[in-house]
C-alpha positions as a printed Julia matrix, in Angstrom:
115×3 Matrix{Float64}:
 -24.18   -94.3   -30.25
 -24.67   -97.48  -27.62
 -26.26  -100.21  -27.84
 -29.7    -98.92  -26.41
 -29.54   -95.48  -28.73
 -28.86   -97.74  -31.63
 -31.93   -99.71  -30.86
 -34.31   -96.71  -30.43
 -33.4    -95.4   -33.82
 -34.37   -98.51  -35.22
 -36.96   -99.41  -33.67
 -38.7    -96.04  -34.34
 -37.95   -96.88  -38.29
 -39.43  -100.07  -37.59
 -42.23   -98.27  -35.77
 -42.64   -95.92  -39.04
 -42.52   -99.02  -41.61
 -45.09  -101.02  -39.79
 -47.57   -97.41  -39.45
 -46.89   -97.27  -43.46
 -48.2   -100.68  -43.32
 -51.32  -100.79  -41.58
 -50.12  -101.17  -38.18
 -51.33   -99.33  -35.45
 -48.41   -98.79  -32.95
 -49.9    -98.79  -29.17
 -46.63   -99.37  -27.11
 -43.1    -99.01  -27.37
 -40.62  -100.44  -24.86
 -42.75  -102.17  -22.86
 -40.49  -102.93  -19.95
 -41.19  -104.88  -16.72
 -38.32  -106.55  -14.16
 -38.38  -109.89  -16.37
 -38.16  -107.99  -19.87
 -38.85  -105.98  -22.48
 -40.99  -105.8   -25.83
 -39.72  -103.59  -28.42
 -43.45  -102.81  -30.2
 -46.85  -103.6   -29.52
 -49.14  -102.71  -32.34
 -53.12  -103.51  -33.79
 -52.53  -105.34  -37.35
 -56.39  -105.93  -38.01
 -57.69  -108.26  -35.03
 -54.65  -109.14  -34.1
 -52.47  -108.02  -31.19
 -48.82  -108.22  -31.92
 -45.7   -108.38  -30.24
 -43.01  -107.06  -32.23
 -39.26  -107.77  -31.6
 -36.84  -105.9   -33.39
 -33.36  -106.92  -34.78
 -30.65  -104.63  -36.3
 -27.28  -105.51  -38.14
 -25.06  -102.78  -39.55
 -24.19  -106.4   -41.75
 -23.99  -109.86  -41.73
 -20.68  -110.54  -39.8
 -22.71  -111.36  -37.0
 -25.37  -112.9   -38.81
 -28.93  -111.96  -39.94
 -30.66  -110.39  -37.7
 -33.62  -112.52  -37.26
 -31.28  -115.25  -36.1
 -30.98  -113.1   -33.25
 -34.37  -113.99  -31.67
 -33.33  -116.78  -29.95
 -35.69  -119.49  -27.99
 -34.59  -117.89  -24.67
 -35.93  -114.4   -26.3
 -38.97  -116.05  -27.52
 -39.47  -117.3   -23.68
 -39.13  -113.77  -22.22
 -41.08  -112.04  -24.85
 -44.14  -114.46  -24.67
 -43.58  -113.55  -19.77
 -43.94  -110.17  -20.56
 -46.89  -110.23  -23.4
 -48.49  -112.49  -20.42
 -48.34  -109.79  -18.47
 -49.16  -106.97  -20.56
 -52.15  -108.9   -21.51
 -52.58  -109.3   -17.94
 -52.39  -105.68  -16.98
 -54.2   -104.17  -19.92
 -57.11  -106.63  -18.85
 -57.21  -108.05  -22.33
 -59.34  -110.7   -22.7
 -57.88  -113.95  -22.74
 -59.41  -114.79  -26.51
 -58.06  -111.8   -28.04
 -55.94  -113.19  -31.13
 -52.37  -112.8   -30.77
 -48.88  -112.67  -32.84
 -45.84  -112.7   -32.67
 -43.47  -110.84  -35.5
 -40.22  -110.0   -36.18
 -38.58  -106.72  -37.62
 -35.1   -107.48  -39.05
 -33.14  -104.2   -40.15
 -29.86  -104.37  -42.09
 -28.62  -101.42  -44.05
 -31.94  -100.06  -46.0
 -33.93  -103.52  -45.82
 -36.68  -104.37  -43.67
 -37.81  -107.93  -43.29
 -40.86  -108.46  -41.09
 -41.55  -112.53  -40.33
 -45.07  -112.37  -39.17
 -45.76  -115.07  -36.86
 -41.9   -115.59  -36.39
 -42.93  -117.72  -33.06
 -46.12  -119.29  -31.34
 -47.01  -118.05  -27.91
C-alpha cells in the first residue's frame, strides 16, 4: 500500500473506534487547496477536528509526535474554513484531538492543541 491507502485504512479504524465511543463521524477528508482534516465528528457539544497518526512502530517515533506546530497551523486554516462554509456559528465549541495508531493501540489526546 502507499502512503495515502495506508492512511485511509487507518483512519477508517480510527473512524470506527471513535463511533464505538460516542462520536458521531460527519466528515472524512476534508480537503481544500491549503489542507486537509482527517475526521470531523460531534463528541457531545463539541465539534472536533480529528488528526490521525499511524506508526507500524516506534523507529520513527510515536505517532502523536507527528502533529507538528506547522500541522496544528494548517489544521486550525482549514477548520476556519469548514466552519466558514458549513455556516457554523462562530460560538459553537470546538476541539481539537488526536488519534495515534501503532500496532493494535489507539491513543486519542483530546484537546491535543488550542485553536
Amino acid at each position: 500500500m502507499n502512503k495515502r491507502e495506508t492512511g485511509t485504512v487507518y483512519e477508517a479504524e480510527a473512524a470506527d473506534y471513535l463511533i464505538k465511543n460516542g462520536v458521531s463521524i460527519l466528515d472524512q477528508n476534508y480537503r481544500i487547496r491549503s489542507g486537509e482534516i482527517d475526521l470531523i465528528g460531534r463528541d457531545g457539544e463539541y465539534l472536533v477536528f480529528f488528526e490521525v497518526k499511524y506508526r507500524r512502530n516506534n523507529q520513527m517515533g510515536e505517532p502523536l509526535l507527528a502533529v507538528t506546530s506547522r500541522k496544528q497551523e494548517q489544521i486550525r486554516k482549514v477548520a476556519k474554513y469548514y466552519l466558514y462554509s458549513h455556516h457554523y456559528r462562530t460560538d459553537v465549541p470546538v476541539r481539537f484531538d488526536c488519534i495515534g495508531i501503532m500496532k493494535d493501540q489507539i491513543d486519542w489526546v483530546k484537546n491535543c492543541f488550542t485553536g
